[in-house]
N, C-alpha and C positions, 0 to 999 in steps of 0.2 A: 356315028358320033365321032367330033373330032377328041384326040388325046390332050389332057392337059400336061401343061409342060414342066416336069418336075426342076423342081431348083437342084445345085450340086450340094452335096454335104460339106459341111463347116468343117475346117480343118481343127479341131478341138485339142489335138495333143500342141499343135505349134502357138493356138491362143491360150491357153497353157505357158505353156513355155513364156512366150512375153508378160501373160500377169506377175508372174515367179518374180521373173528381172526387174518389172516393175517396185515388186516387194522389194525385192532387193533392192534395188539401187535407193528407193527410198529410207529402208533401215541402216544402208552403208549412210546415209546423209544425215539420216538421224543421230547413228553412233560420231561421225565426225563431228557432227555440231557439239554430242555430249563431250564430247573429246575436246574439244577445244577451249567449252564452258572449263571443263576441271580444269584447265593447262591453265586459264585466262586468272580462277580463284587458285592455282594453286602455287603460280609466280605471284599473285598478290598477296597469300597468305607466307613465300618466300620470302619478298619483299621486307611483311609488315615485322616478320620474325629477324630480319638480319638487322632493318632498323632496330628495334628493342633491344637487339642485342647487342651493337652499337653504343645504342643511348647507357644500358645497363655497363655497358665496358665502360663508357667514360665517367658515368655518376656513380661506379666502384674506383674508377684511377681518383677522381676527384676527390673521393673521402680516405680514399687512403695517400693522396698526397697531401690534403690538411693534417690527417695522422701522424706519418711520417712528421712532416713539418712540426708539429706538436711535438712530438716526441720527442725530435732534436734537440726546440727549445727546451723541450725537460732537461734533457741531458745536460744542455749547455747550461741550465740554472741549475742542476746538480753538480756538475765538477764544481761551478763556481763557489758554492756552498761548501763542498769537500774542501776546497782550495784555501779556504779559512776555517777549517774546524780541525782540530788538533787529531792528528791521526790512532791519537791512542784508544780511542774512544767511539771507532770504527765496529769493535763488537757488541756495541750499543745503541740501545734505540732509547734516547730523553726528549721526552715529551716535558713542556712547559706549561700546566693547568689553569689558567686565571679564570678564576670567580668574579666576573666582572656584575658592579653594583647599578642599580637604576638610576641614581644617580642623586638620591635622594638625601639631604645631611653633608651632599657635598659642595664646593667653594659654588658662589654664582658665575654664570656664563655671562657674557657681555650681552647676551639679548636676554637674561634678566631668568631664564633658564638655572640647570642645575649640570657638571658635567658628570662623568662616569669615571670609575677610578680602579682598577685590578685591588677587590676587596678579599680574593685569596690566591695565595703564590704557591702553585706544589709540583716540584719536578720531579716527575718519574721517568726513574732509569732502567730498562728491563733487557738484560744479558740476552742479548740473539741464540745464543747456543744452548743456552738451557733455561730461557724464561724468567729466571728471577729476579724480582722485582722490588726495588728502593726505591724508598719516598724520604726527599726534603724538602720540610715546609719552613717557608720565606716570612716570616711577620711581613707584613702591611705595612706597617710605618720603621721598615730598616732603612739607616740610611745611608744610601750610596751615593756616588759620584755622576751628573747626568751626563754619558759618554755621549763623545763630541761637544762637550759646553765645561767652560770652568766651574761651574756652580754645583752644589750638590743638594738630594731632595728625597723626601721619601720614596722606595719604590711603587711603591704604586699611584702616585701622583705620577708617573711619567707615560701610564696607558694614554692618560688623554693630551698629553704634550705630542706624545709618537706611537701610538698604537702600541699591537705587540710585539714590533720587532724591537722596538726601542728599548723595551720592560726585557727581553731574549736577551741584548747586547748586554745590560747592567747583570745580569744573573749570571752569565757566561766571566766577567770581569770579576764579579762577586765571588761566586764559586770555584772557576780555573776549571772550567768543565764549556764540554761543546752542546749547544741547544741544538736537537738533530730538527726538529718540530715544535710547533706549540697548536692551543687549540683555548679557545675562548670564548664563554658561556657565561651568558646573563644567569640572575639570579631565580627569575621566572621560569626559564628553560631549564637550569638543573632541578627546578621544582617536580614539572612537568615527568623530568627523567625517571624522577623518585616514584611518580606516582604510576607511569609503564612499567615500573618495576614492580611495582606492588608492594609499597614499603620499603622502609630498611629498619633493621633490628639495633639498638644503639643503649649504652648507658646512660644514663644521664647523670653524673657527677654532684650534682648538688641542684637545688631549688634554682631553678631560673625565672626570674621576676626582673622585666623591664619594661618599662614605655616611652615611645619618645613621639609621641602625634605628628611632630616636624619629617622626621625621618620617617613615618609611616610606620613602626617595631612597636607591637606590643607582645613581646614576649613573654607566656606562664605554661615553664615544664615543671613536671616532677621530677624528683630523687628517682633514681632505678632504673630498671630494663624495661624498656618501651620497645612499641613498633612504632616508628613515626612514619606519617607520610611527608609529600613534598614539603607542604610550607612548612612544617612542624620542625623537620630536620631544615630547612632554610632557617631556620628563626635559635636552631641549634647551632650552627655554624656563624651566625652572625652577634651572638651572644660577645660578649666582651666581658661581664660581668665585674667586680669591684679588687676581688684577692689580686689573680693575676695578669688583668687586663690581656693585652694583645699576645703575651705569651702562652696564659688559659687557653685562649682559642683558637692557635698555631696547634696547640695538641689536640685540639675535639676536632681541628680540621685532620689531622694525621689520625685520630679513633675513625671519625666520618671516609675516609679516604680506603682506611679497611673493612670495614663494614659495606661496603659498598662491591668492594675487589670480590667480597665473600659471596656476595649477592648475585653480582654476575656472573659467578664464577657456577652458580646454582643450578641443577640441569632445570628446574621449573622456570628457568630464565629462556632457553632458548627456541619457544614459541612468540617470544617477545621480541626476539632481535630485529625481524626487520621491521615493527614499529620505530624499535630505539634507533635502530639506524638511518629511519626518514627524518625523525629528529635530531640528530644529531648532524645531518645532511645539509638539511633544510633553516637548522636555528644556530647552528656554531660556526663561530669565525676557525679559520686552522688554515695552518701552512700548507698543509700534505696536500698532493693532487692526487688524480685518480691513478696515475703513474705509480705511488706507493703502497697502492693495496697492497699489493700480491704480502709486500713485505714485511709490512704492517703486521695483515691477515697472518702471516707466518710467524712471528712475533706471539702473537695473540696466542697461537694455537700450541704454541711451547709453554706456556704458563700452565700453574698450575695453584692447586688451594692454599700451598705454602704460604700464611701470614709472612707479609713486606717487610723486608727490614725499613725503619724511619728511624727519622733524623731531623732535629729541628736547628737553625741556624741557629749557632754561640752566639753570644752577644750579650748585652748588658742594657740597662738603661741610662739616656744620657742625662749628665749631672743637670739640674736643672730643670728637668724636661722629662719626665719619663713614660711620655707617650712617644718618643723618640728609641728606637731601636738602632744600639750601635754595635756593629758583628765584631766580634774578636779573628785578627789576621788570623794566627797563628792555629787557634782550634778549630779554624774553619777546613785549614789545609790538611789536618791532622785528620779531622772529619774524612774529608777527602778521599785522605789515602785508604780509610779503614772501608769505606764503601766500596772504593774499585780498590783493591789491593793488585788485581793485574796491569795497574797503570804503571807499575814498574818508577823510573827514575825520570821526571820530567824532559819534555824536549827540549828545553833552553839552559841546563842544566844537566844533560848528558855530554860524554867527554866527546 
């Protein structure tokens, strides 16, 4: 028989060897590709982070160059205000309060309307350094000189002539005092105040009985110590009654004015604040910007329970006329001095 012919043996360790490489070079091509996927998201995710941060740099330059710029103008409209306010009265913060009216009972508008008229005048002064706080209240039909016009008019007829700077400039002229601020609140909003307050506690001096359907005022209090709410104490402060007319209620605004300081001043108030402060935000006219918190705030936070010294402008009734309030020069100034007694010797009259 012939032999069959064997085949040679497969060299197995060197086919071997080439699958390995195989592996390899396919894993090395693998891992490069993975290698290049990250590089490819990871300069994109470089990219998308140095843009943002970019975009973030400029739309942070941007708000703090309107800041800035704000700010400036702050500045600039504070010296300028310095620059006309009597330097003695630099450790003082006065606030200018008008109780401004709906407008109802007052002269007609020329479109057949009714105008609005500062139906209560109360500056408060409160000492920077130790918080203490005076009130003087302004009658409503005092009558002054209307600055920058020869004519002269009740004050509070000149809220709807010139707003409240105008009602600022006659009070400053009036008094011989600087208006640091004012702030300006409908009759409806201090209602409102009264009732985030949850009351205020108040005497009532005598039987209060009025009506006027025209003006909207039906006023019926009692005699005594009451809690009134919002419109209760509005219809108390708007009271006028027949003994002492406009100067009667110059002092239930100066009683209201402390009854109120007390109120606030109440710790069961300070769950309430930032109610009152959207409201007072949101519903009152005022000079101050946000530029004067800090100051304000610090202001605030030196006071303390100490009932306000007050003070109602001298004056008299005019002959004739005495729904007309005429201030006395001389007790005005006397006043004056006795409220800020650190005013020392005027500056126009220092040697």
């Amino acid at each position: 028989m012939r032999r069959r012919e064997e085949t040679p043996p497969v060299n197995r360790t060197r086919e071997n060897i080439r699958r390995k490489r195989k592996l390899l070079a396919k894993k090395r091509r693998k891992r490069f590709l993975r290698f290049c996927l990250f590089l490819l998201v990871f300069c994109a995710l470089l990219v998308a982070a140095a843009f943002l941060v970019m975009t973030l740099y400029h739309w942070g330059s941007g708000i703090y160059a309107e800041y800035q710029a704000r700010h400036d103008a702050y500045l600039a409209r504070r010296e300028a205000r310095l620059a006309e306010q009597d330097p003695r009265f630099d450790g003082y913060t006065n606030v200018l309060v008008l109780g401004i009216d709906d407008g109802a009972g007052g002269i007609e508008a020329a479109d057949g309307g009714t105008t609005r008229q500062a139906d209560t005048l109360l500056l408060l002064s409160a000492e920077n350094a130790t918080g203490k706080l005076r009130l003087v209240t302004i009658p409503r039909d005092t009558w002054v000189p209307i600055p920058g016009s020869p004519y002269e008019d009740r004050i509070s007829t000149l809220y709807r002539t010139g707003g409240a700077p105008l009602v600022v400039r006659a009070v400053e002229h009036l008094l011989g005092v600087s208006v640091h601020q004012y702030v300006a609140i409908d009759m409806k909003t201090c209602a409102e105040l009264i009732d985030l307050l949850g009351g205020i506690d108040l005497y009532v001096e005598s039987d209060m009985d009025y009506d006027d359907p025209a003006a909207g005022l039906a006023i019926h209090l009692k005699q005594g110590y009451q809690h009134l709410d919002g419109t209760q104490a509005q219809e108390y402060l708007r009271y006028r009654g027949t003994d002492l007319g406009d100067v009667g209620r110059s002092e239930r605004q100066q009683q209201f004015a402390k009854a109120l300081y007390e109120e606030v001043m109440r710790v069961r108030t300070l769950p309430k604040l930032p109610a009152i402060a959207e409201l007072l935000q949101t519903r009152v006219e005022t000079s101050a910007e946000i530029f004067d918190s800090a100051h304000l705030a610090n202001v605030l936070r030196r006071m303390d329970r100490t009932e306000p010294e007050a003070w109602m402008l001298p004056g008299a009734p005019a002959e004739g006329d005495d729904t007309i309030w005429i201030p006395e020069t001389q007790a005005i100034g006397e006043g004056v001095a006795r409220l800020f007694p650190e005013l020392g010797t005027p500056v126009d009259e220092a040697p």
